[in-house]
LUMGUTOR-82994 format. One record per atom (N, C-alpha, C, CB): z, y, x. Coordinates in steps of 0.05 Angstrom, whole numbers, padded with zeros to 5 digits, always signed. Glycine has a CB too. Layout:
residues N
ZYX
...
END
This chain:
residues 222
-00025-00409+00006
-00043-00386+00008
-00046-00376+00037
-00033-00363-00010
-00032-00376+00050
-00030-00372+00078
-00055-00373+00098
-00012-00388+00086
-00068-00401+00095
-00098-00412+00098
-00114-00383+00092
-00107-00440+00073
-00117-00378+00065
-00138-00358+00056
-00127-00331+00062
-00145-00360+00025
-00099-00324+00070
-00092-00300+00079
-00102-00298+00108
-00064-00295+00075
-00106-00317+00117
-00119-00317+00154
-00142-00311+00153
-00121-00344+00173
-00155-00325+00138
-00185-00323+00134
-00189-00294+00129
-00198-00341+00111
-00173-00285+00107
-00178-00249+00099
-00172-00232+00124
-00155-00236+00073
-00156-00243+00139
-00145-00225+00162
-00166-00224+00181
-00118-00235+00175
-00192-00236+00190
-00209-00252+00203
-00227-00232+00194
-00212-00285+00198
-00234-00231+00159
-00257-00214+00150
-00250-00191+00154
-00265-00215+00123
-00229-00174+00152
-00215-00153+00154
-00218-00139+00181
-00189-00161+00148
-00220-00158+00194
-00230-00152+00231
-00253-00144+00232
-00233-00179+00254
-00273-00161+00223
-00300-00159+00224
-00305-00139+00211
-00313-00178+00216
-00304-00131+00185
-00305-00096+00168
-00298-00079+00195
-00273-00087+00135
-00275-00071+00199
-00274-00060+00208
-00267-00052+00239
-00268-00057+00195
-00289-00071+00260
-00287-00069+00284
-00297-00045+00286
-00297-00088+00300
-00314-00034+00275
-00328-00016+00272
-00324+00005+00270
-00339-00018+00261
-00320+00005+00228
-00308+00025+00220
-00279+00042+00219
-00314+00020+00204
-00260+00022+00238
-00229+00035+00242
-00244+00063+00254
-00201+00016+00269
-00266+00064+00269
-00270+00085+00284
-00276+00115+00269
-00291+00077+00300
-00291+00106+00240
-00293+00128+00224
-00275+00130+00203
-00317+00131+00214
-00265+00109+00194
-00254+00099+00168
-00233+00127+00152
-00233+00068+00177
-00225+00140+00169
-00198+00159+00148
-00225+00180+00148
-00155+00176+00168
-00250+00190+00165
-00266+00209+00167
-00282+00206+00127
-00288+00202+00199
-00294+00174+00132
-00304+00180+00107
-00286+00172+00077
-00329+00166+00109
-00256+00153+00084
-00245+00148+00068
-00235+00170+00048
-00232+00136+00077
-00229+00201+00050
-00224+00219+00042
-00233+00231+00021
-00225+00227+00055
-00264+00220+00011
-00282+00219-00006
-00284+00213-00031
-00292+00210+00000
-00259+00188-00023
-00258+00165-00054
-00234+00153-00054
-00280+00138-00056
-00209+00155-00034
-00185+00150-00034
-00173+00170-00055
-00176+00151-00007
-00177+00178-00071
-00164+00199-00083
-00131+00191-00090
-00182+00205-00109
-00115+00203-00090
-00083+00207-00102
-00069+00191-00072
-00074+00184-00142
-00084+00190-00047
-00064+00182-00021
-00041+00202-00016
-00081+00183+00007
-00049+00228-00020
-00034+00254-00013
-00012+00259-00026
-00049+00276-00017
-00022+00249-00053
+00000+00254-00072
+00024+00242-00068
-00007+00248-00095
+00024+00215-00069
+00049+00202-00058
+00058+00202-00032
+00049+00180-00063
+00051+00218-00018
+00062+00220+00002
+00075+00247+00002
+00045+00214+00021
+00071+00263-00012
+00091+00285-00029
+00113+00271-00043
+00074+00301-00053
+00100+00261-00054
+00126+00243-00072
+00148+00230-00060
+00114+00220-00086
+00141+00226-00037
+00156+00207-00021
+00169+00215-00006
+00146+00192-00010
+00156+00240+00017
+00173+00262+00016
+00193+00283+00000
+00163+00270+00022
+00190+00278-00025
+00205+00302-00038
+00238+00278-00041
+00184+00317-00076
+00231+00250-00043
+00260+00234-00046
+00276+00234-00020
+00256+00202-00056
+00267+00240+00007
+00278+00242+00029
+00288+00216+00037
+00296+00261+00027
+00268+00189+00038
+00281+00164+00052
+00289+00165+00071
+00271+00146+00056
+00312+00143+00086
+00318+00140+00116
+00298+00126+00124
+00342+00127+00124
+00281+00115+00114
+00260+00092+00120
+00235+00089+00105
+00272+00067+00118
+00212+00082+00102
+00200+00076+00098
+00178+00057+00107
+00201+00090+00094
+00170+00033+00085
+00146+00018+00098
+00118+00022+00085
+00152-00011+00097
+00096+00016+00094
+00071+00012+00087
+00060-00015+00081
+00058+00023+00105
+00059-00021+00062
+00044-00053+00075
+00010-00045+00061
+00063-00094+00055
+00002-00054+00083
-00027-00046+00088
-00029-00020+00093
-00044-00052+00068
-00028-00014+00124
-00019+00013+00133
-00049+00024+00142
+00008+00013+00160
-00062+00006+00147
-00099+00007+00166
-00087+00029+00188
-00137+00024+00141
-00099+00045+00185
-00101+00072+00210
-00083+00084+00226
-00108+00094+00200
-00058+00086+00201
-00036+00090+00197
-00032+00122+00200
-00020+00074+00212
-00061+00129+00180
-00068+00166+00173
-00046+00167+00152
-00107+00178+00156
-00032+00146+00140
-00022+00158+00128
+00020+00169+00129
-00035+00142+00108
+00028+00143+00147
+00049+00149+00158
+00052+00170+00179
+00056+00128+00165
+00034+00176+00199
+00030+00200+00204
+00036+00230+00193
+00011+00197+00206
+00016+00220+00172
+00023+00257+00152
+00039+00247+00135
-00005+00278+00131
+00068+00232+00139
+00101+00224+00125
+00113+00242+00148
+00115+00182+00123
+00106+00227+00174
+00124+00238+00195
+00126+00259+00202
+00122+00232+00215
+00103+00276+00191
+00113+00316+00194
+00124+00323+00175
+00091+00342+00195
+00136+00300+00147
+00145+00319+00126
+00175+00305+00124
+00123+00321+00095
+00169+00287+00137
+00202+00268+00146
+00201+00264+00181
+00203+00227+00129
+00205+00284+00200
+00213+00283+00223
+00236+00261+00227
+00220+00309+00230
+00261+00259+00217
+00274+00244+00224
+00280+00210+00213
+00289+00259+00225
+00258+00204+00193
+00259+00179+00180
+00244+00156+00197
+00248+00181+00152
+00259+00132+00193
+00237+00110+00203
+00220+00098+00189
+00245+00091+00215
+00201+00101+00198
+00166+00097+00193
+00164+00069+00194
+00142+00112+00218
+00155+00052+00183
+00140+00026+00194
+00113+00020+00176
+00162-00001+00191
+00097+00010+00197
+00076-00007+00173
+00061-00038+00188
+00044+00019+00162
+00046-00057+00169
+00040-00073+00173
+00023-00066+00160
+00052-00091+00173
-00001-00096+00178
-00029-00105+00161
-00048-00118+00174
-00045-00083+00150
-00057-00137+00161
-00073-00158+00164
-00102-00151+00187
-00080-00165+00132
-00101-00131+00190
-00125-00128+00210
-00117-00117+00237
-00148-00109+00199
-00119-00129+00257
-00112-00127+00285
-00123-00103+00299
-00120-00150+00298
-00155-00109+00284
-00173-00081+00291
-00155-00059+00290
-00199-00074+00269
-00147-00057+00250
-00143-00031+00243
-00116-00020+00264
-00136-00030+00208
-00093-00042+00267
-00068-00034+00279
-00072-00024+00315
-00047-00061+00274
-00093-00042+00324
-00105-00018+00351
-00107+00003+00344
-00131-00020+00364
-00132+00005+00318
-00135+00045+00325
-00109+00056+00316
-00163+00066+00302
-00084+00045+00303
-00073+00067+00293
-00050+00072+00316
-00063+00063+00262
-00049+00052+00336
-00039+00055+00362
-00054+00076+00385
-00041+00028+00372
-00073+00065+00386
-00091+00092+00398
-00093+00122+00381
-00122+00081+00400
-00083+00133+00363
-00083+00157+00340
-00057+00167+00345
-00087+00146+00305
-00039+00147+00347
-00008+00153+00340
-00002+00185+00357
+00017+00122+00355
+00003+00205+00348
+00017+00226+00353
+00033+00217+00376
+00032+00236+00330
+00036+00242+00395
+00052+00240+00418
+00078+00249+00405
+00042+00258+00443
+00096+00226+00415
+00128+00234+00404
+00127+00221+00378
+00137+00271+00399
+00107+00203+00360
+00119+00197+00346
+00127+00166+00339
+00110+00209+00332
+00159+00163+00320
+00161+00136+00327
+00153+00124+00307
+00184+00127+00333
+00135+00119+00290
+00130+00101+00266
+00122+00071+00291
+00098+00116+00240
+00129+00061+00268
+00129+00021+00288
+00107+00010+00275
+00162-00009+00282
+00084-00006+00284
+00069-00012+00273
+00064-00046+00277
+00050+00007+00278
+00058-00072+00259
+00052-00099+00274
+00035-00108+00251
+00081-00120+00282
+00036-00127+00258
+00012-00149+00247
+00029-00164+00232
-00005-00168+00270
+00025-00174+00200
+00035-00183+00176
+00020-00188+00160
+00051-00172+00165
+00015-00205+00142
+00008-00219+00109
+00025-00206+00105
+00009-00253+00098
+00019-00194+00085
+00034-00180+00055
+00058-00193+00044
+00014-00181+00029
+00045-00217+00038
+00064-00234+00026
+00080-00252+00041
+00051-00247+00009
+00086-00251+00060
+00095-00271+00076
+00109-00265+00100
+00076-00283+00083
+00105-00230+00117
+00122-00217+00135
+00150-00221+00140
+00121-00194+00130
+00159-00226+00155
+00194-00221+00170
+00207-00199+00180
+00198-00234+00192
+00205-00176+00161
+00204-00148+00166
+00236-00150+00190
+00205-00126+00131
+00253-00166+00183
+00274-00171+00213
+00263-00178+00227
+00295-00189+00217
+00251-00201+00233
+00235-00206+00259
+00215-00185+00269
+00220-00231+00254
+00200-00166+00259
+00189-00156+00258
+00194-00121+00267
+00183-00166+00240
+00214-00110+00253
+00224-00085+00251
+00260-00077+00256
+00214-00079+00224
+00271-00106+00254
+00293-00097+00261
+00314-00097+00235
+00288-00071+00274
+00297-00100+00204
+00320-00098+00186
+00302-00117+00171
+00331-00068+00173
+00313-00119+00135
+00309-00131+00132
+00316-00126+00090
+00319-00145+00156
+00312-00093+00095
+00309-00083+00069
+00300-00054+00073
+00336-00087+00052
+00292-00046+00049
+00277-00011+00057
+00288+00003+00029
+00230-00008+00059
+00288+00024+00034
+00292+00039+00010
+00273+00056-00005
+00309+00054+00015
+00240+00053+00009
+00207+00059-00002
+00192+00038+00010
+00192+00092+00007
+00178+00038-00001
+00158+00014+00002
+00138+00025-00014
+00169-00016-00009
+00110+00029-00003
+00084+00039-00011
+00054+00023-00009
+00083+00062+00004
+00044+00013-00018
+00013+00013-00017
-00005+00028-00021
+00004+00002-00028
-00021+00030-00007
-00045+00052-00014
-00066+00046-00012
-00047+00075-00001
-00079+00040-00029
-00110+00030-00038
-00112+00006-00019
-00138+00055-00032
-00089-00010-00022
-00089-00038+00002
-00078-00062-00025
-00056-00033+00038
-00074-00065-00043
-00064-00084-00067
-00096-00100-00071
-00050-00062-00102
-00107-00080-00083
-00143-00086-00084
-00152-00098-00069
-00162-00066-00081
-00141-00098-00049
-00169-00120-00021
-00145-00145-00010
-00184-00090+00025
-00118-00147-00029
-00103-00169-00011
-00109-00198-00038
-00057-00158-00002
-00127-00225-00021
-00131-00244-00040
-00098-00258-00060
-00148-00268-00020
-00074-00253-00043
-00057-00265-00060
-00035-00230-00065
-00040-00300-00043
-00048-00212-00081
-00038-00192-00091
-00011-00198-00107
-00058-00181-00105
+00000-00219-00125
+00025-00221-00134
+00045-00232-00111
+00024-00238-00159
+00037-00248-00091
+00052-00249-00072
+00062-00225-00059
+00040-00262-00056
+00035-00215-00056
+00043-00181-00045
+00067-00168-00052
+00024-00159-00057
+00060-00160-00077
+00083-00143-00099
+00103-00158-00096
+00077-00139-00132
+00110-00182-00103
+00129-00204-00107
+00153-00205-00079
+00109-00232-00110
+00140-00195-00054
+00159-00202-00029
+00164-00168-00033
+00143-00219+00006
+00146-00144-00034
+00156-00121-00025
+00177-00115-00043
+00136-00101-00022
+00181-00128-00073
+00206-00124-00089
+00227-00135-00085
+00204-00128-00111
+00227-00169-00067
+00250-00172-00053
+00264-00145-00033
+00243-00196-00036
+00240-00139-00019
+00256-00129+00000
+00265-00101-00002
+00244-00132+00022
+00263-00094-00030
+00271-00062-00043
+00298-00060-00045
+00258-00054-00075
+00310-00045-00026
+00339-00035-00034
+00354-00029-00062
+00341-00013-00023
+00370-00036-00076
+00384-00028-00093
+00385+00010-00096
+00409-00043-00087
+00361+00025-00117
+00363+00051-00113
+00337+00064-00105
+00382+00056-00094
+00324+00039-00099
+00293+00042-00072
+00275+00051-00089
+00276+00009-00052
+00253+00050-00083
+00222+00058-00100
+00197+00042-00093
+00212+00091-00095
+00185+00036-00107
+00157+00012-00092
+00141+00034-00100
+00145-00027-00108
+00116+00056-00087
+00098+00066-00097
+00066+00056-00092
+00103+00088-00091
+00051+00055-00109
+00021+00035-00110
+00007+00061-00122
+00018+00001-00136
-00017+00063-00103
-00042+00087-00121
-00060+00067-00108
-00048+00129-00110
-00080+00062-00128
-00097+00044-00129
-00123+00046-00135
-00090+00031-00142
-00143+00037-00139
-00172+00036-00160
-00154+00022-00190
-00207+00007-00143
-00173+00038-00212
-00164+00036-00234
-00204+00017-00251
-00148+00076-00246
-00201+00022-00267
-00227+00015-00283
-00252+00032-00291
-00218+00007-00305
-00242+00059-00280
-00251+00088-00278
-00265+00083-00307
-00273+00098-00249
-00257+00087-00327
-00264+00079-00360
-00274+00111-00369
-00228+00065-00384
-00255+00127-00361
-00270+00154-00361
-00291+00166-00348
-00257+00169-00355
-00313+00148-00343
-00330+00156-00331
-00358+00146-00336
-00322+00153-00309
-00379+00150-00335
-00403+00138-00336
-00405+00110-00329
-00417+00150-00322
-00432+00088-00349
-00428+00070-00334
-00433+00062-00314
-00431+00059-00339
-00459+00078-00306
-00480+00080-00281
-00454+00084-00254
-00507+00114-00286
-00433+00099-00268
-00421+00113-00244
-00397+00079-00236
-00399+00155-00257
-00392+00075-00255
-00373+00053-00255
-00388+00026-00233
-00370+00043-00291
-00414+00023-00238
-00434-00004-00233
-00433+00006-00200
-00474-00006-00254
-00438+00032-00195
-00438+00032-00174
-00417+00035-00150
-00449+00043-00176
-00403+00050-00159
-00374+00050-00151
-00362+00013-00142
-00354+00065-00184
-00365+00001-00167
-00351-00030-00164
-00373-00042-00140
-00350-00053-00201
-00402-00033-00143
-00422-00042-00128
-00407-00048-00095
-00448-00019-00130
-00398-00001-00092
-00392-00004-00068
-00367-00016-00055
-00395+00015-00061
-00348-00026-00076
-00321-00029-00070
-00331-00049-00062
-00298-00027-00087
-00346-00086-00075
-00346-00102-00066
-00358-00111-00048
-00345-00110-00077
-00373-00091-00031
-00382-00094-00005
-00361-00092+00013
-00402-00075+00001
-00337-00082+00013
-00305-00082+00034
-00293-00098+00020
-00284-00053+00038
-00300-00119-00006
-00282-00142-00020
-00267-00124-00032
-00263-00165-00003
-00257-00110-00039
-00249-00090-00056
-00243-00096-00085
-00267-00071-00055
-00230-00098-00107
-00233-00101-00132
-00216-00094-00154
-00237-00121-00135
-00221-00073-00176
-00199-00076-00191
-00187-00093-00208
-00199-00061-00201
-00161-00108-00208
-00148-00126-00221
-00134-00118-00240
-00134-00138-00208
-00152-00119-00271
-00132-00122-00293
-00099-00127-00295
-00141-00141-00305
-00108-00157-00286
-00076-00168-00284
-00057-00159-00272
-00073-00187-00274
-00065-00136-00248
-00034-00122-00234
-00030-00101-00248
-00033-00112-00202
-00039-00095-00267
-00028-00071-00285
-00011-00085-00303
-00051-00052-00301
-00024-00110-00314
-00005-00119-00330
+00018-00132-00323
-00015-00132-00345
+00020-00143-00292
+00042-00153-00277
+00075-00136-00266
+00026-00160-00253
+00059-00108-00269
+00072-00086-00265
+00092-00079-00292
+00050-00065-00259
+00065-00083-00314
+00088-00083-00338
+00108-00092-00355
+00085-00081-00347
+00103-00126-00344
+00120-00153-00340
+00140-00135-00331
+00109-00182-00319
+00140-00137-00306
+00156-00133-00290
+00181-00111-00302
+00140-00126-00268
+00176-00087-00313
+00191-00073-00325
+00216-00083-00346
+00175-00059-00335
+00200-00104-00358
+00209-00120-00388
+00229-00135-00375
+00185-00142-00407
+00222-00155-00354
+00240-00172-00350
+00271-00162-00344
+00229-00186-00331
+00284-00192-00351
+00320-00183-00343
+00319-00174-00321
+00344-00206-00340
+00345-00153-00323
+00358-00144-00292
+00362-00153-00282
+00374-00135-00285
+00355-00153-00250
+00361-00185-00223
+00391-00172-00221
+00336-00188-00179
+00397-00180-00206
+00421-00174-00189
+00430-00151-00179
+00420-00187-00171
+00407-00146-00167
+00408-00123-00149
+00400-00096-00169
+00385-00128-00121
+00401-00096-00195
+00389-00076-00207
+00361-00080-00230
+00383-00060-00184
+00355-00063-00247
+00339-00065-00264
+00305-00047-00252
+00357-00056-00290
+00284-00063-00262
+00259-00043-00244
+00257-00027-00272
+00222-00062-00229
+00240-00001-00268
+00231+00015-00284
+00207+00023-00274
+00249+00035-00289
+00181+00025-00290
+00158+00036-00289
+00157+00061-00293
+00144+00025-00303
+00140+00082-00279
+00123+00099-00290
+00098+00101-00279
+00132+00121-00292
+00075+00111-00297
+00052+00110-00292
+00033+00129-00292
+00045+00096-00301
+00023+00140-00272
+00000+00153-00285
-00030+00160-00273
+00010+00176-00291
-00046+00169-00289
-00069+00174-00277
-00085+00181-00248
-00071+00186-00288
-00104+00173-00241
-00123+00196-00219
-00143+00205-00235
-00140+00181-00190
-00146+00219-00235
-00177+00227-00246
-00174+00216-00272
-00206+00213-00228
-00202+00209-00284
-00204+00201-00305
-00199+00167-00305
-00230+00211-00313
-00185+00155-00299
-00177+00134-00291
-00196+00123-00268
-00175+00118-00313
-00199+00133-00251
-00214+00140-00234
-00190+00112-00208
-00217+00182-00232
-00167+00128-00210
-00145+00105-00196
-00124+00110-00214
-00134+00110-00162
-00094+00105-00197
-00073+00105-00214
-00051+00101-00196
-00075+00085-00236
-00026+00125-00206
-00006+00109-00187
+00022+00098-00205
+00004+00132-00162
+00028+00076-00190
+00045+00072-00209
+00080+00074-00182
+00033+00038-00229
+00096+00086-00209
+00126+00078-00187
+00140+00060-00207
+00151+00110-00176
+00146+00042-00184
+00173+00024-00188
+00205+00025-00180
+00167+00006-00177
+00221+00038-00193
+00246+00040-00187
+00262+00018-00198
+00255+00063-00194
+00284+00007-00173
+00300-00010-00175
+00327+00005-00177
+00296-00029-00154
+00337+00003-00199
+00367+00019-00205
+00391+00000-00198
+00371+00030-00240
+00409+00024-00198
+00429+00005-00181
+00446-00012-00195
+00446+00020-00163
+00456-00030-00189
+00484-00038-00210
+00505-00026-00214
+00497-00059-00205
END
């Protein structure tokens, strides 16, 4: 997959040579439940936290005024996006930012360790072509105790269809898409035996009228 993760990283440039410049201005619109977990995430008080698919990195930013002393990191496939969020970055602050495939990063080579105790996506699962890879490496690298949090596009079922046709219209102009299958991968995931390192647990819930959705993954300890 690696091949087609370059290629995405390539399109990902091209979207947004542009738009990194407006992107958190109009994303605010239709990102709905970003905020929320980042409450959430603040209220567990990590030593660390990562992003994978960080774009702007508007969102580790507003972590770092509500966790001053935690380390920040994020990755993502667009070179574009990780300039602007270099050029944005707050004076004084240290979140680390590089260039990574989802599925495939060396967060040691990369950051210095080589497990986290949060791990978040945000409306970044939807636009990565090998999405179970995704999920699949950020649950390796979940600490015994940790949390994986995902708010996503959902099927927006509560809603008109007109509103639905168009909505998916606009998502698949940024390749954008909602995947059945990671809801149901998520819930695999719950069922299966306890690894080693601990058993995962789901919870789930709404945006809107299924509008999105966030889901948390806790890995309990042995």
């Amino acid at each position: 997959m690696h091949g087609s993760t370059a290629t995405h990283g390539e399109l990902l440039d091209r979207i947004y040579a542009i738009q990194r410049h407006f992107y958190d201005i109009t994303r605010k619109y239709y990102l709905f439940g970003r905020d929320r977990i980042i409450d959430r995430i603040a209220e567990t008080s990590p030593e660390a936290v990562l992003e994978i698919g960080c774009g702007t990195g508007r969102n580790l930013f507003l972590l770092e005024r509500e966790l001053p002393t935690a380390d920040l990191y994020g990755i993502d496939a667009s070179k574009e996006m990780l300039k602007h969020a270099e050029v944005k970055k707050p004076r004084g602050s240290r979140a680390q930012f590089s260039f990574g495939y989802a599925e495939s990063f060396d967060p040691q080579t990369l950051f210095g360790r080589s497990t986290f105790p949060t791990l978040f996506f945000s409306y970044s699962l939807s636009m990565m072509p090998d999405w179970r890879g995704a999920l699949d490496h950020a649950i390796a690298l979940l600490e015994p105790g940790g949390t994986i949090w995902i708010v996503d596009f959902c099927d927006q079922a509560g809603y008109p269809k007109w509103f639905q046709k168009v909505l998916q219209w606009w998502l698949s102009v940024f390749h954008v898409r909602f995947e059945p299958a990671l809801l149901e991968r998520l819930k695999e995931l719950q069922e299966e035996q306890p690894r080693a390192e601990g058993k995962l647990t789901l919870s789930f819930e709404n945006v809107g009228r299924r509008y999105g959705y966030i889901a948390r993954l806790h890995l309990s300890r042995t």
